[in-house]
Structures are given as C-alpha cells and as structure tokens.
N, C-alpha and C positions, 0 to 999 in steps of 0.2 A: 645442357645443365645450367640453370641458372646459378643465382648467387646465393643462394640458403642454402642451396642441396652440395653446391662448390664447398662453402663452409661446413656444412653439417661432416661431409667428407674429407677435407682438413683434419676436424678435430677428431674422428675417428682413428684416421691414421695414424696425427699427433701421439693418441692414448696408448694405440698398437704400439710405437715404436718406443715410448714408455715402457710399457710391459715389457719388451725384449729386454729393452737393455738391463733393468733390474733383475731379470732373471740371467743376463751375462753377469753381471757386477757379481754375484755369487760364485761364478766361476773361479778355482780355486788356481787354475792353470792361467788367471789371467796378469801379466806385470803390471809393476805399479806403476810405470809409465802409461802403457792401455789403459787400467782401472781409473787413472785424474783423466786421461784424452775422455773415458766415456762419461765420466761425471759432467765436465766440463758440456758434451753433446748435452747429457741429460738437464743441464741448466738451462742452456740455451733452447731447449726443446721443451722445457716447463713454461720458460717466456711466450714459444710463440704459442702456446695453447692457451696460456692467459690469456692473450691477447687475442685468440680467436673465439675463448669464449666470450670474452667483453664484447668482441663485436658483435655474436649471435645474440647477446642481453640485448643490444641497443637495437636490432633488429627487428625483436620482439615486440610484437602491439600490445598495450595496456590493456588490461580486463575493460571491457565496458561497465562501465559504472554506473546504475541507476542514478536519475539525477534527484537530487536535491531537494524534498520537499520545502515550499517556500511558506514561512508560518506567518499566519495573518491572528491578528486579535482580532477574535469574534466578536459581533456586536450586542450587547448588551442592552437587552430591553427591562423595564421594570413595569411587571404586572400586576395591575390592583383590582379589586374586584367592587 
C-alpha cells in the first residue's frame, strides 16, 4: 500500500469512527463520565482527520493550467494609395 491509498484509508476509518461514536453519544444509557471520555475521543479524532486531510490537500497535484498567452502589440502599417 503506498502512501495515498495509506491515507485515503486513514481518513475513511477516521470518518467511520466518527459516525460511531455519534451514534453512541445518543445513547441514553450512556454516563456522563463515558459521554466527556467520548467527546473528548471525538475531538481528538476530528484533529487527526484535519490533519489527514490537510495532508491529502498538499498531496494533491495542481490542475494543469493552460499557459499564459503572451500579448504582443501588433505592428501597425499605414496604407496609402
């Protein structure tokens, strides 16, 4: 596995374990000790998905950009008859 597909599979799992826990936080049988422990995971697990997806941004190649037409003044003739 290299290292996009390393990261691409990071952030997926990131997002999965995201998902869970908000769907435990609703948990009505949960204490409010467990409910700050999971909040607390869930900040710390927002961090490293920023942080993973920052790195897949900076990974990312630039659109190729058509270059630049370079504008010339045209020469000017004066025609007499």
């Amino acid at each position: 596995m290299n290292q996009p597909e390393a990261l691409d599979s990071d952030i997926r799992a990131l997002q999965q374990w995201l998902r869970a826990a908000w769907q435990q936080l609703g948990d009505p049988a949960l204490t409010i000790f467990a409910r700050r422990e999971l909040r607390n995971q869930m900040k710390q697990c927002s961090a490293d998905l920023r942080d993973c997806l920052q790195r897949a941004a900076e990974q990312q190649p630039e659109p190729a950009r058509p270059p630049i037409p370079h504008y010339s003044r045209p020469e000017l003739r004066i025609l007499s008859w």
